[in-house]
C-alpha positions in Angstrom: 0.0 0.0 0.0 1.2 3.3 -1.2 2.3 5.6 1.9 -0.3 8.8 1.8 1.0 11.9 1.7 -0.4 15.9 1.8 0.4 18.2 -0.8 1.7 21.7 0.1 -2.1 23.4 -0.9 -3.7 20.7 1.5 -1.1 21.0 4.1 -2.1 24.8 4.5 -5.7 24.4 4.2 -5.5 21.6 7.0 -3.3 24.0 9.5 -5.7 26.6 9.3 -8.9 23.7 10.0 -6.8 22.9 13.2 -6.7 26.3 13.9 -10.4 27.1 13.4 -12.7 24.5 13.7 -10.0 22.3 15.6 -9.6 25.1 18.2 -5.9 25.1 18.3 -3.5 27.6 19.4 -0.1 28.3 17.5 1.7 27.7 20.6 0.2 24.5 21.1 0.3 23.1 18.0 4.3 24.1 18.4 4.8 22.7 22.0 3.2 19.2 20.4 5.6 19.3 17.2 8.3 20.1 19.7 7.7 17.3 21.8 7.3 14.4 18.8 11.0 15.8 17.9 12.2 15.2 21.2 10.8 12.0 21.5 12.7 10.8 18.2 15.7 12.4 19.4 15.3 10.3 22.5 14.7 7.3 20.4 16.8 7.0 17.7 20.1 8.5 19.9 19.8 6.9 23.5 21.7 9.0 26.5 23.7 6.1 26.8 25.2 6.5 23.4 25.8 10.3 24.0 23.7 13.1 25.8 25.3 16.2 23.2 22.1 17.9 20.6 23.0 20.5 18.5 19.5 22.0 17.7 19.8 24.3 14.5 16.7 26.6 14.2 16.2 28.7 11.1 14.6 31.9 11.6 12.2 32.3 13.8 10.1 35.1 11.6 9.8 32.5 8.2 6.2 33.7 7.7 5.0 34.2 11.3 3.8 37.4 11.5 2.1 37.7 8.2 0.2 34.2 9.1 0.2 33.7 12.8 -4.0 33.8 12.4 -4.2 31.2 10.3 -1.0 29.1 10.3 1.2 27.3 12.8 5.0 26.1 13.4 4.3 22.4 11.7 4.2 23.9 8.0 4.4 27.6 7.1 6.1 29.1 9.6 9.1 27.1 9.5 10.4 24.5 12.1 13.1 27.0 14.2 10.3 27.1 17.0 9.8 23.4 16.5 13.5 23.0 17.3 13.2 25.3 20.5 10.6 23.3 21.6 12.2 20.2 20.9 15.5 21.5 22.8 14.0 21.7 26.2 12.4 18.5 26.6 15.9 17.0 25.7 17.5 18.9 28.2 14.3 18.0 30.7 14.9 14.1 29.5 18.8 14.4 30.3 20.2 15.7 26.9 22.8 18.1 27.2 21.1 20.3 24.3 23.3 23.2 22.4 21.0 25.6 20.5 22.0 27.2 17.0 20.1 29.9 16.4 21.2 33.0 14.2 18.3 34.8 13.2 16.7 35.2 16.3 13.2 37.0 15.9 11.3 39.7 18.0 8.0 38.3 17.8 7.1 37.1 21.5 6.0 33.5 21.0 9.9 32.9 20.3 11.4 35.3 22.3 9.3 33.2 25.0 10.5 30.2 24.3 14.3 31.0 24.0 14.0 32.5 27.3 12.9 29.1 28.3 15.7 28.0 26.9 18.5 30.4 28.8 16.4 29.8 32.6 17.8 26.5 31.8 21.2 27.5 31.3 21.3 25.7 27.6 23.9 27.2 25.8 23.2 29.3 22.4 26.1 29.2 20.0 27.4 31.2 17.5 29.8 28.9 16.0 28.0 25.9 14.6 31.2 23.9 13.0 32.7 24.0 16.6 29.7 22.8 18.0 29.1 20.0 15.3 32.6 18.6 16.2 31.8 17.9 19.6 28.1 16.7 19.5 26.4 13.4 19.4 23.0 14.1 17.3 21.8 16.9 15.3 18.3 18.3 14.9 17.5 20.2 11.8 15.1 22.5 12.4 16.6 25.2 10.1 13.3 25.6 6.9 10.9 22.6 7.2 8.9 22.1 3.6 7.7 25.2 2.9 11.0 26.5 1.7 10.9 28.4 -1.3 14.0 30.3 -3.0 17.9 30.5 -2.6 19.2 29.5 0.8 21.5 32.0 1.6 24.3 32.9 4.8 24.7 31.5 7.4 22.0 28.9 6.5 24.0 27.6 3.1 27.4 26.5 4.8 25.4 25.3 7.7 23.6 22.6 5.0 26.9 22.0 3.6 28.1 20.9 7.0 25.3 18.8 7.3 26.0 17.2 4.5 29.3 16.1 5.0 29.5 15.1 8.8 29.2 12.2 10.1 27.3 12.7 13.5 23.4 11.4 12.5 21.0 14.0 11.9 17.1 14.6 12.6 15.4 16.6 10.3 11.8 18.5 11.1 9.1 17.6 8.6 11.5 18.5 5.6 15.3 18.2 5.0 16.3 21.3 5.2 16.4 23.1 1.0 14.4 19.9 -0.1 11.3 21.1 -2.0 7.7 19.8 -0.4 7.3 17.8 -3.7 10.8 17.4 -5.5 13.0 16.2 -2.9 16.9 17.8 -2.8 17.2 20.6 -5.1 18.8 20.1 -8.2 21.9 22.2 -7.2 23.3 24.1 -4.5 23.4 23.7 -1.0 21.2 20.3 0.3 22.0 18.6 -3.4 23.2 15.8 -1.6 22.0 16.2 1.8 20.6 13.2 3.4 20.2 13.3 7.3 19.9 10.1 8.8 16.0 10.5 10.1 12.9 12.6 9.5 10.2 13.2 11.6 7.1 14.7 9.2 4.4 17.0 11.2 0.6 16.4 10.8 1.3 13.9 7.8 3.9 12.9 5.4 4.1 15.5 2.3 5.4 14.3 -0.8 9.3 14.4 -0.4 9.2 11.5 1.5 9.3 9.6 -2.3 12.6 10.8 -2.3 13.7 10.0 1.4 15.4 6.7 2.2 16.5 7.2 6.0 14.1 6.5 9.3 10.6 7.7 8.9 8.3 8.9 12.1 5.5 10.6 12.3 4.5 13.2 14.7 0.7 13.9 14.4 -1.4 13.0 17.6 -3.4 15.7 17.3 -5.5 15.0 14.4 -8.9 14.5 14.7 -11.3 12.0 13.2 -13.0 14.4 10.9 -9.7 16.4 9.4 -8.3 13.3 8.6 -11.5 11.9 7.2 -11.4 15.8 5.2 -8.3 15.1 3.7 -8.4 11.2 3.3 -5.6 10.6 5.9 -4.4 7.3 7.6 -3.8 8.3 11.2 -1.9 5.4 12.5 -2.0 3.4 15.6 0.4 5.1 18.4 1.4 3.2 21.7 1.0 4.0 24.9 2.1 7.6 25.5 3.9 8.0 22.5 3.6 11.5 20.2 5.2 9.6 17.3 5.5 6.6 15.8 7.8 4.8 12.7 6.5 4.6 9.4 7.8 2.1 6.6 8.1 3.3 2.6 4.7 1.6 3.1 3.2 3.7 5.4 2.8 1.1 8.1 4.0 1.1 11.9 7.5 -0.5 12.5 
């Protein structure tokens, strides 16, 4: 059975049901993206095999204030908050997170939660290559799908980096430059960037085709009747769990 997917135009339309008729706030539609990031972090790099994240978050303002009132931090308005999120439940689980995070924002939601951040005493870095040597995991939470355009500085070299280390990365709902429908660009930075896992927000979008690493989904939030609207398979989760791992097939692992 063919692994279901949601197109960019449905993707949208489906963030602003959950934020309407679904009743959902951006910052809790954020703290649950967050927290299915953490929880993938926690499963696919145990604390016994290293405690060091490097969270890189793109910037915080891709889109947020233009759409805060009808879109949220699982699609259009990037995945830095995601990462943010994601960040302090490591440190909470016993991660010894390191933030990247170069185009910080002044819109409050973010500004809130990198304050959370600092009353932890995680550390915020300005030198990602120095902190890539000396980490265990790496969360990509730079663009997300809904990247459009050139990726410029600091963001370009950053991909590069990712693309040539050898410490696993995670990356939120979109390898960072991959187009929602294409895959890795053609060119350029993220040609041959392939992080080691993904964890897709909501629902799988169509990249996934081109995605051959380990697939979880992070969507335990969606009701009966939006995926009924939009013909999606929600799939069984265990227990507690805010995620759970998809085969090319679609089906639990």
């Amino acid at each position: 059975m063919a692994l279901k997917t949601l197109s960019a135009k449905n993707a949208a339309a489906l963030d602003r049901d959950l934020m309407s008729t679904g009743a959902f706030s951006l910052d809790q539609l954020m703290e649950l993206a967050g927290l299915s990031v953490s929880q993938a972090v926690y499963r696919l790099q145990p604390l016994s095999r290293g405690k060091k994240v490097l969270v890189a978050c793109g910037p915080g303002n891709n889109g947020i204030s233009a759409s805060l009132h009808i879109c949220h931090a699982l699609t259009e308005v990037g995945t830095g908050g995601d990462g943010l999120v994601a960040a302090r439940h490591l440190w909470h689980y016993g991660y010894q997170p390191t933030v990247y995070y170069p185009k910080q924002t002044n819109n409050e939601l973010y500004q809130r939660l990198a304050m959370q951040l600092k009353n932890l005493n995680i550390p915020f870095t300005e030198d990602f290559n120095s902190a890539l040597e000396g980490t265990n995991h790496v969360v990509d939470a730079i663009f997300g799908f809904s990247f459009a355009g050139e990726v410029r500085e600091p963001f370009s070299s950053i991909i590069e980096a990712l693309t040539k280390t050898s410490v696993s990365v995670t990356s939120v709902d979109a390898p960072s430059s991959w187009n929602i429908e294409d895959g890795p660009p053609l060119s350029g930075p993220g040609k041959e960037f392939h992080p080691a896992a993904l964890v897709s927000l909501t629902a799988p979008k169509p990249l996934i085709k081109h995605f051959k690493g380990r697939h979880f989904l992070g969507g335990r939030f969606v009701t009966p009747s939006i995926a009924h609207k939009y013909d999606l398979e929600v799939p069984d989760y265990h227990g507690v769990d805010q995620i759970v791992e998809l085969g090319s097939d679609g089906q639990n692992i």
